[in-house]
Every structure is written in C-alpha cells, then in structure tokens.
C-alpha positions as CSV (number, residue, x, y, z in Angstrom):
1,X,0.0,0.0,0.0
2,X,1.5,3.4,-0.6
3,X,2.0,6.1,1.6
4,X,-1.1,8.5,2.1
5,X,-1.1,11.6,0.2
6,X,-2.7,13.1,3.1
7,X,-3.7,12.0,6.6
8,X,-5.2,13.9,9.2
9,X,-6.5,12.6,13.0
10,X,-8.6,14.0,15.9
11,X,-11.0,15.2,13.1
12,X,-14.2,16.5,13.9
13,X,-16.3,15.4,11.2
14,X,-20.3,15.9,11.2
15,X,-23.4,15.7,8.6
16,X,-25.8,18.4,9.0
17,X,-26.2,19.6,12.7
18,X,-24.9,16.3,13.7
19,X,-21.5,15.0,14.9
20,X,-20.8,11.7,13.8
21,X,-17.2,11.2,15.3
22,X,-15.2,14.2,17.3
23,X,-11.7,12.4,16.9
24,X,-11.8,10.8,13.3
25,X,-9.7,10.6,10.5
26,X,-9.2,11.9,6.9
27,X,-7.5,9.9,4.7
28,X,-6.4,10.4,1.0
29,X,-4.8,7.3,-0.7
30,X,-4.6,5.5,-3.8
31,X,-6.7,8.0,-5.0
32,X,-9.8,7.2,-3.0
33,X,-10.7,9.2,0.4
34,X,-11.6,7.5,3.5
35,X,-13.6,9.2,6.1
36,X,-12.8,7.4,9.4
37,X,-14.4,6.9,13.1
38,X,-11.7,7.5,15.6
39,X,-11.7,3.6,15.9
40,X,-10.7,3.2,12.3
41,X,-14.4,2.2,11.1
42,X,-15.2,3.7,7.8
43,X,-17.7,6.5,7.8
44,X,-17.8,7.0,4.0
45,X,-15.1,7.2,1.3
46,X,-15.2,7.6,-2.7
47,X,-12.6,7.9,-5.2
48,X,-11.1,11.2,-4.9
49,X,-12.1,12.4,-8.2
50,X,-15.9,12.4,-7.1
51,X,-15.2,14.6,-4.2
52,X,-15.8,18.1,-3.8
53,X,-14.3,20.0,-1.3
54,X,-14.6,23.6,-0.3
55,X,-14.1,26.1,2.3
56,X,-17.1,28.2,3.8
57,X,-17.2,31.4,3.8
58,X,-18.2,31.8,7.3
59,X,-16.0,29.4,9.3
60,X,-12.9,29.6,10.9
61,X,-9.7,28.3,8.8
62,X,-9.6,25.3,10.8
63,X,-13.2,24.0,9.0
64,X,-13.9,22.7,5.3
65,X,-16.7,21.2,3.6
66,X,-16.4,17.9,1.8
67,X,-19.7,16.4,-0.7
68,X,-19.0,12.5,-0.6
69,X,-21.4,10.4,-2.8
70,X,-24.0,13.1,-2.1
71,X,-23.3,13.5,1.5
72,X,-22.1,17.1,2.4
73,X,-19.6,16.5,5.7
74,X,-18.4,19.5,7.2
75,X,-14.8,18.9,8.8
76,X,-12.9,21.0,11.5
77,X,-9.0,20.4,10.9
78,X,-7.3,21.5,14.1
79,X,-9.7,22.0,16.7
80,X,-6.9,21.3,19.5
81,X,-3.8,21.9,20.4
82,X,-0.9,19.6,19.4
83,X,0.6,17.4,22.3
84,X,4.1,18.6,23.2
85,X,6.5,17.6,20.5
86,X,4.0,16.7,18.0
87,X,2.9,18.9,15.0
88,X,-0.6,20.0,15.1
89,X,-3.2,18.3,12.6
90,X,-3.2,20.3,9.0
91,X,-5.5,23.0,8.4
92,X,-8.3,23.0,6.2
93,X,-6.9,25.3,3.3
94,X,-4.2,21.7,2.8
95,X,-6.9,19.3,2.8
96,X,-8.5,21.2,-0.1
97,X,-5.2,21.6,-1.6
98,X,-4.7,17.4,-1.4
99,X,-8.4,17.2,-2.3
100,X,-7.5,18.6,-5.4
101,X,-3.8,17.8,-6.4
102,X,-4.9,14.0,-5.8
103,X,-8.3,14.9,-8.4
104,X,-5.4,16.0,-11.3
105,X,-7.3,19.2,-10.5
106,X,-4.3,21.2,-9.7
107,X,-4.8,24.4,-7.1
C-alpha cells in the first residue's frame, strides 16, 4: 500500500447539525478518500475524483466542507492543540489543496 497523500487525526467530522465522530480521520490514498471513526471504522469514502471539497465562507480556517457520494460532511482540521513535541493536525486550506492535487485538478 502506498504512503497517504494526506492524513489527518482527531478530526471532527459531522453531517448536518450532527456530529458523527469528534476524533476521526481523513484519509487520501490511492486515489480514493476515506472518512474514518476515531476507531478506524469507515464513515464514508469515494474515489477522490468524485469529491468536492470547499471552504465556507463563514467558518474559521480550521473547518472545510467535503460532498461525498452526495453526502455534504463539514470537517474542523485543528480543533486542539498539538501534544508537546508533536505537530498540530493540518488546516483546512491543505486538505483542499490534497483534495484537489490528488483529483489531477491542480490548485
């Protein structure tokens, strides 16, 4: 398996008003992303090119919108701090970046 393009934990991903996992993961490999549960259990993934990520206007930097097979998820990237000695989890502006490098989109 290759390396992840991108990878991002303690992810706070929700649908509508709801939370569905306040520590998950966001994964881009293999051109498919992976929407994760904080115990590794898939919350919803589709092949990168079918994704549609975006930044709202009215949120913080840390938050992104991503549409996956219909689903709109919003996603806050960096809610906490870092533990000491470890780098803090990538803002949204890169996971829209990845979003689209890993689409052939370019920026």
């Amino acid at each position: 398996m290759a390396e992840p393009e991108f990878t991002a934990t303690g992810v706070r991903i929700g649908k509508r008003l709801r939370s569905l996992t306040r520590a998950g993961q966001v994964r881009i490999s293999d051109g498919r992303l992976e929407l994760l549960t904080s115990y590794g259990s898939e919350i919803d993934s589709a092949p990168v090119r079918a994704v549609r990520a975006s930044k709202p206007w009215f949120a913080h930097d840390d938050r992104a919108l991503a549409e996956v097979n219909g689903t709109r998820y919003t996603l806050t990237l960096g809610e906490h701090d870092p533990a000491p000695g470890e780098a803090g989890p990538p803002a949204a502006r890169r996971f829209i970046e990845a979003v689209r490098k890993a689409a052939g989109r370019g920026h």
